[in-house]
C-alpha positions as CSV (number, residue, x, y, z in Angstrom):
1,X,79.6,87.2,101.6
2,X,77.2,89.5,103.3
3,X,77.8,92.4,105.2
4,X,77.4,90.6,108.4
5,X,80.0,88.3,107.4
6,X,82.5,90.6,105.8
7,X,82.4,92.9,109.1
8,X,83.2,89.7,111.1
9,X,86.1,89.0,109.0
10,X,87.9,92.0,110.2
11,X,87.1,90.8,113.9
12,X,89.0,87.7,114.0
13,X,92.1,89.8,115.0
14,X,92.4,92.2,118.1
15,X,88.9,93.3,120.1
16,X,90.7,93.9,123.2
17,X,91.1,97.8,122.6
18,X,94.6,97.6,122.4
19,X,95.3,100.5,120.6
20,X,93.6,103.2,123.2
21,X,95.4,106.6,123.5
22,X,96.9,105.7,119.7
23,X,96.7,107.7,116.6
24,X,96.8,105.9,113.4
25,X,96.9,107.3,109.9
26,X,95.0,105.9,107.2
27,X,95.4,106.9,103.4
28,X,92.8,105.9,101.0
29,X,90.5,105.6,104.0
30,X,87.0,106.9,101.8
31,X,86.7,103.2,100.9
32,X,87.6,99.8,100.2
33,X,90.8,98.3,102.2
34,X,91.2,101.3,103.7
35,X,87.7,101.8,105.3
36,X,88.1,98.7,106.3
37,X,91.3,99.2,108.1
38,X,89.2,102.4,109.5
39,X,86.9,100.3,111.1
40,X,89.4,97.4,112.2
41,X,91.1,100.0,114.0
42,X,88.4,101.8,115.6
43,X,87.1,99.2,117.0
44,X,90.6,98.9,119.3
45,X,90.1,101.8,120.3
46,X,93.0,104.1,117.9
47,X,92.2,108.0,117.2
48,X,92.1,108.2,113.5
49,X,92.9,110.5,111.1
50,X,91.0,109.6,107.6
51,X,92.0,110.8,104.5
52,X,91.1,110.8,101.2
53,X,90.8,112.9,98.1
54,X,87.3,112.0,98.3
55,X,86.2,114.5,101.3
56,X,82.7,113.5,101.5
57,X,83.8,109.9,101.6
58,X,86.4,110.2,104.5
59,X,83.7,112.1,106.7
60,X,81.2,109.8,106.3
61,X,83.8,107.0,107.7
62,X,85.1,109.7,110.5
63,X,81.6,109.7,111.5
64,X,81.5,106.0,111.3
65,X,84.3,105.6,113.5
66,X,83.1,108.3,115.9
67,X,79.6,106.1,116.4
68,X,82.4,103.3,117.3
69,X,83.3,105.1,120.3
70,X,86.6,106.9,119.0
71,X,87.8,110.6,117.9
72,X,87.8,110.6,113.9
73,X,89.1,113.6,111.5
74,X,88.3,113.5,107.8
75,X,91.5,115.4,105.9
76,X,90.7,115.7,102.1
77,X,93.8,115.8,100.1
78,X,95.8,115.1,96.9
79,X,98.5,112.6,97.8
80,X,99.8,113.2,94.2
81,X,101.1,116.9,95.9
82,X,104.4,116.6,97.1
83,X,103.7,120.0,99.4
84,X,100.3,119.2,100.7
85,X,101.5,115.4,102.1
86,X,104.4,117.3,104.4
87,X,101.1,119.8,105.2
88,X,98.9,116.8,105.8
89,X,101.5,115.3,108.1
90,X,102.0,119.0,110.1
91,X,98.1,119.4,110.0
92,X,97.3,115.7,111.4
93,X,100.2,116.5,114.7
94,X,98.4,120.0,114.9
95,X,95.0,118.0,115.6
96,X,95.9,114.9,117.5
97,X,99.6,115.4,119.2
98,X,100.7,112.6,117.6
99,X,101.0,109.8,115.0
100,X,101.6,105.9,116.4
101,X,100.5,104.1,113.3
102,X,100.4,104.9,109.7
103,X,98.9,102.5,107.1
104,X,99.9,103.7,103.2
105,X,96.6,102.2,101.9
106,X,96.0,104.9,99.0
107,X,96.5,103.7,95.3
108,X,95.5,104.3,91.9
109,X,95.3,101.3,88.9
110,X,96.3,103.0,86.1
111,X,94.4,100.9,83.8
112,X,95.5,97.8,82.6
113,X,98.0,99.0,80.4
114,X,101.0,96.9,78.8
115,X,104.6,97.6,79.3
116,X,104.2,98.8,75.8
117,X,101.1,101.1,75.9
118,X,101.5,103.3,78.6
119,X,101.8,107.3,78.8
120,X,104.7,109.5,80.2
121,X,101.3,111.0,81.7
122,X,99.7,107.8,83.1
123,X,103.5,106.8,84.7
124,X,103.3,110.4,86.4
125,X,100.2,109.8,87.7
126,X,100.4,106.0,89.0
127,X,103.9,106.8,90.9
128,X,102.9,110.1,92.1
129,X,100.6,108.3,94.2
130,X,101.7,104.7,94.9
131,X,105.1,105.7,95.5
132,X,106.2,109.5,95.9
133,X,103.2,109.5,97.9
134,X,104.0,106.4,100.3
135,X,107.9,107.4,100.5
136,X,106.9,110.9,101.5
137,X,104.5,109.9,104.6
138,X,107.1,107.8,105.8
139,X,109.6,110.1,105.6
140,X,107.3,112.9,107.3
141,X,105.9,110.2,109.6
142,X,109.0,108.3,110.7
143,X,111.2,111.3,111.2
144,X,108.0,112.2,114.1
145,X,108.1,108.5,115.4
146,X,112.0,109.2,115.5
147,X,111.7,112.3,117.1
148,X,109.5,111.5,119.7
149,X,110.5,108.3,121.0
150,X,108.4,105.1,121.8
151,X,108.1,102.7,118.8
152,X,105.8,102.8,116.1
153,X,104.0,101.0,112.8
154,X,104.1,101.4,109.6
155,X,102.4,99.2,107.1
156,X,102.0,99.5,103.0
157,X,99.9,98.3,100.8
158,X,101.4,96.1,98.1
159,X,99.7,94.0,95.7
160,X,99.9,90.2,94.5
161,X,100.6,92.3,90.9
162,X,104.5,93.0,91.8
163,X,104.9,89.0,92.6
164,X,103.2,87.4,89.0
165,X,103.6,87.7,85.3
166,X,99.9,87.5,83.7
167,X,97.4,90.2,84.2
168,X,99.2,92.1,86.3
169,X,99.0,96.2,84.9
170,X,102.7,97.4,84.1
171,X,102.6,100.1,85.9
172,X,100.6,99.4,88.7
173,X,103.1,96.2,89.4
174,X,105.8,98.1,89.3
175,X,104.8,100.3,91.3
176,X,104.0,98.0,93.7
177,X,107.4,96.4,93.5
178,X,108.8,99.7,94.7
179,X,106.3,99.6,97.8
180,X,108.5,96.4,98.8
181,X,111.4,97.7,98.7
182,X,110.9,100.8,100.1
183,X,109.2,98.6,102.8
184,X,112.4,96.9,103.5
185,X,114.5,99.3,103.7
186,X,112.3,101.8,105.6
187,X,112.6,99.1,108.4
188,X,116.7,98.8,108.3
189,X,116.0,102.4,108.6
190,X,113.7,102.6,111.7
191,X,114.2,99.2,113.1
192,X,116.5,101.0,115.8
193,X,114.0,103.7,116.7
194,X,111.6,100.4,117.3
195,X,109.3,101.5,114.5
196,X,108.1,98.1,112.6
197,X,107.7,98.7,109.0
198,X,105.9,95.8,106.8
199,X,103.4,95.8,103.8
200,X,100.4,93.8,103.0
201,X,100.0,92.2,99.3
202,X,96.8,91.7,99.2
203,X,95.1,89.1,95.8
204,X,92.0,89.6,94.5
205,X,89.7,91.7,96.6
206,X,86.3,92.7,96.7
207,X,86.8,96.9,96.4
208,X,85.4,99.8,94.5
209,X,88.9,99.2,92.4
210,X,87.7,96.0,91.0
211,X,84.1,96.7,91.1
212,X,84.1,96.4,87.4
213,X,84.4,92.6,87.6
214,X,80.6,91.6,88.1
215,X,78.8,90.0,90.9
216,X,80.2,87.2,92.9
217,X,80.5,84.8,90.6
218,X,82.3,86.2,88.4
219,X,85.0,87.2,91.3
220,X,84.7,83.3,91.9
221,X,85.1,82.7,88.6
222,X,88.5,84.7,88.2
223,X,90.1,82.8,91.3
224,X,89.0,79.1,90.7
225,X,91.1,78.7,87.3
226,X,93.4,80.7,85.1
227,X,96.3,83.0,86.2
228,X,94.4,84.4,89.1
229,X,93.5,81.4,90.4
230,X,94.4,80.8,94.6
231,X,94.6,78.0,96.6
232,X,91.3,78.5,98.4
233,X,89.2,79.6,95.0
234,X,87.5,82.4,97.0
235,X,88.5,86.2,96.3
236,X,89.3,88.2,99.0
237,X,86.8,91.0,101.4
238,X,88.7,94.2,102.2
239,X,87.9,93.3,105.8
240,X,90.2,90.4,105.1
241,X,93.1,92.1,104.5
242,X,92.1,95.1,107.5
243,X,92.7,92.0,110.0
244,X,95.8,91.8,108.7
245,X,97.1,94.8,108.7
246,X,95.3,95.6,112.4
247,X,97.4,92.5,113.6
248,X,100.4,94.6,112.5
249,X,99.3,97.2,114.4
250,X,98.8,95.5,117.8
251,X,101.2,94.1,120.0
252,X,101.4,90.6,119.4
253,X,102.8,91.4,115.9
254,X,106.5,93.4,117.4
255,X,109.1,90.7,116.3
256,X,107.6,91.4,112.4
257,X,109.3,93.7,110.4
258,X,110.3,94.0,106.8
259,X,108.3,91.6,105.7
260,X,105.6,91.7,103.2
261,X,102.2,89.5,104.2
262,X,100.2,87.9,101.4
263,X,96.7,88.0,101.9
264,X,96.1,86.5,98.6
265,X,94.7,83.1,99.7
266,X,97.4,81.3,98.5
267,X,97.8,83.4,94.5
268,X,101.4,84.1,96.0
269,X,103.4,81.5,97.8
């Protein structure tokens, strides 16, 4: 798929601008899914705060999103530091006013280690980030949308790894898993306050993540037969799944909460 292409992906959803006067939160938004989800949401029109540990990566999509006609802020930080994600929240209000949408799109692999290999280290890190990371931010983040009144959306990124068997990482799975249910219960939590909490679990996608596969056919390769194999035998663009997620940032998506959406092209049924 070229570049063309993939950008078009992410505008099959939205284009209206419905998310003017809107602040969204992106983690993990120096590349892959979360970029994408970046540019998805600049494009209707939502104030974004970017961050990353990589600084230089989440100006470059700031400025990005600031050519698209919207205010953008870079905010480099370690999501793996339990103080400096309540300081990121605090720091994000003290810039905008406000946070309408946050999209937990930050994770680490952990390599591709076996229920029997891994490290007390490795565990540390993988959770630090997928989970601490993603339960703090909607802690910090709902108890603002609570506070404040007037709805919001949250929506995490799972993975088709907490749903199969084969070649799916222990650790990264599992943490993954948790996503869900932390994803459920966040919305019995904030479904009164008409905040809509829902994940994506997104297959194999083209990212920096799994840049280590090859070219394009090998991605095609690894979904036409095997235990990756989908129902479409196409791997996935990160624009792909940044429709989805915009769509559960817009309006037309209220009556969806709790649930977890498989962009996986069919790996997960």
């Amino acid at each position: 798929m070229t570049t063309a292409e993939s950008s078009s992906a992410g505008d099959q959803v939205g284009g209206d601008r419905g998310l003017v006067g809107q602040v969204a939160v992106v983690t993990g938004g120096a590349s892959g899914i979360g970029r994408a989800t970046v540019r998805a949401l600049a494009r209707e029109g939502a104030k974004i705060a970017v961050v990353d540990r990589d600084g230089d990566g989440a100006a470059e999509v700031a400025e990005e999103a600031g050519r698209a006609g919207t205010e953008a802020l870079p905010f480099t930080v370690d999501l793996a530091e339990p103080p400096a994600v309540v300081t990121l929240v605090e720091t994000i209000l003290s810039q905008f006013g406000r946070i309408d949408l946050l999209v937990n799109s930050a994770g680490i692999s952990g390599g591709r280690h076996s229920s029997l290999e891994f490290t007390e280290e490795t565990f540390n890190a993988v959770f630090a980030v997928n989970v601490r990371a993603a339960c703090l931010l909607v802690r910090e983040v709902g108890n603002h949308m609570v506070k404040r009144g007037g709805g919001g959306r949250i929506v995490n990124l799972s993975s088709s790894a907490a749903f199969r068997a084969q070649q799916s990482p222990a650790l990264y799975a599992s943490s993954k898993a948790a996503i869900c249910g932390l994803t459920r219960a966040a919305a019995a939590d904030l479904g009164p306050y008409e905040i809509n909490v829902n994940a994506v679990a997104p297959g194999m996608t083209k990212t920096p993540m799994t840049a280590g596969i090859g070219d394009d056919e090998a991605y095609t390769a690894i979904v036409s037969s095997g235990p990756l194999e989908n129902l479409l035998h196409r791997p996935s663009e990160a624009a792909d799944v940044a429709a989805v997620i915009l769509f559960l940032c817009l309006p037309a998506s209220r009556q969806l909460t709790g649930q977890v959406l498989h962009t996986s092209a069919g790996l997960v049924i």
